[in-house]
N, C-alpha and C positions, 0 to 999 in steps of 0.2 A: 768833233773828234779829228786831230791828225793821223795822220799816216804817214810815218818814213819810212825808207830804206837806205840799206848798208849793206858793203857787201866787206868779207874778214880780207886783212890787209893783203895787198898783191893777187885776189882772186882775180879771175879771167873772166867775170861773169859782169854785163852791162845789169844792175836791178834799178827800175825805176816805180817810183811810189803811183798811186793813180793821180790823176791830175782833173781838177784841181787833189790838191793832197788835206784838206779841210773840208768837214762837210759839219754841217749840223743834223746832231742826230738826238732823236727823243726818246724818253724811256719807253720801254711797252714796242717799241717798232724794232722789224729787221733793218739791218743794213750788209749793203753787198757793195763790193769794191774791187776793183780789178786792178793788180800790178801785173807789171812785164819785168823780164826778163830775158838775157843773149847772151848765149856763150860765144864770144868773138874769138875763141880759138880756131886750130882747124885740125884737134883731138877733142873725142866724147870724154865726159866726164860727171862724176858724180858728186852730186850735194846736198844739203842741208839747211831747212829754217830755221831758224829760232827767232819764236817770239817774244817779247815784252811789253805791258801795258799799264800805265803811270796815269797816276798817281797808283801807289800799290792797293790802296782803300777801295779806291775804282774797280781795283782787276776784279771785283770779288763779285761784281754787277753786272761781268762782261761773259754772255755764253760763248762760245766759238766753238761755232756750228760746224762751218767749211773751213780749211786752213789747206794752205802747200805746203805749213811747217807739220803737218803729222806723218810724213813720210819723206826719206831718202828720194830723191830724184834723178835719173840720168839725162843731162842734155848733150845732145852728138853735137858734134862741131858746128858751127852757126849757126842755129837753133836757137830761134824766136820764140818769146812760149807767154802767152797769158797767164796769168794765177790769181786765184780768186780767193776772197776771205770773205766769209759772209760770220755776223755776229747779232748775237741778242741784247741789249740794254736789259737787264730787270725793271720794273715799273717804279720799283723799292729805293729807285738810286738816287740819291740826294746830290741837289742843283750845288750844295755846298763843297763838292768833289771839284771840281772846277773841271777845266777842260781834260780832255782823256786823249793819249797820243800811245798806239801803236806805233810801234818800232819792229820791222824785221830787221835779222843779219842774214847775209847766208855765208856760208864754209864751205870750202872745197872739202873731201871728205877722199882718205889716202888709199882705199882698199871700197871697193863695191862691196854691197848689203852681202851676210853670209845665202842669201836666198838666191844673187843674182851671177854667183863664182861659175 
């Protein structure tokens, strides 16, 4: 399984994948992985995950248990931050799917959560 990151163009946000960014992983097993993330401004600000996972056939195999993309995130000015994604393989998934690459983006986001005004 790979794992990128990306951050949407001219974001302020350093996102980096876990490293190494390839692991091998087996059907029937958890997997947990840790990215970072720094907001290298010196205003807080708010954002967003989004994920994607390729082969699209694959995604259909993949639980995702933990994510940082199921919530809006505030990080303050130079705020270093772990994030974690933990996911399930199905047992069901065929070796014929070939490799599987997680990809996050994240987006700066123009207006905080209606909960956080």
């Amino acid at each position: 399984m790979d794992f990128l990151a990306n951050t949407y163009q001219g974001m302020p946000l350093e996102f980096r994948a876990p490293s190494p960014s390839k692991f091998e992983v087996h059907p029937g097993e958890l997997t947990e992985v840790t990215y970072t993330a720094r907001n290298f401004t010196d205003q807080a600000g708010w954002v967003q995950a989004v994920h994607s996972i390729v082969p699209g056939l694959a995604s259909q195999h993949v639980e995702v248990l933990q994510c940082f993309c199921f919530e809006q995130q505030k990080f303050e000015a130079g705020e270093l931050r772990e994030l974690t994604f933990a996911s399930f393989i199905a047992p069901e998934m065929s070796p014929r799917h070939g490799a599987v690459s997680v990809s996050y983006t994240f987006f700066q986001l123009e207006n905080p959560p209606e909960d956080q005004k």
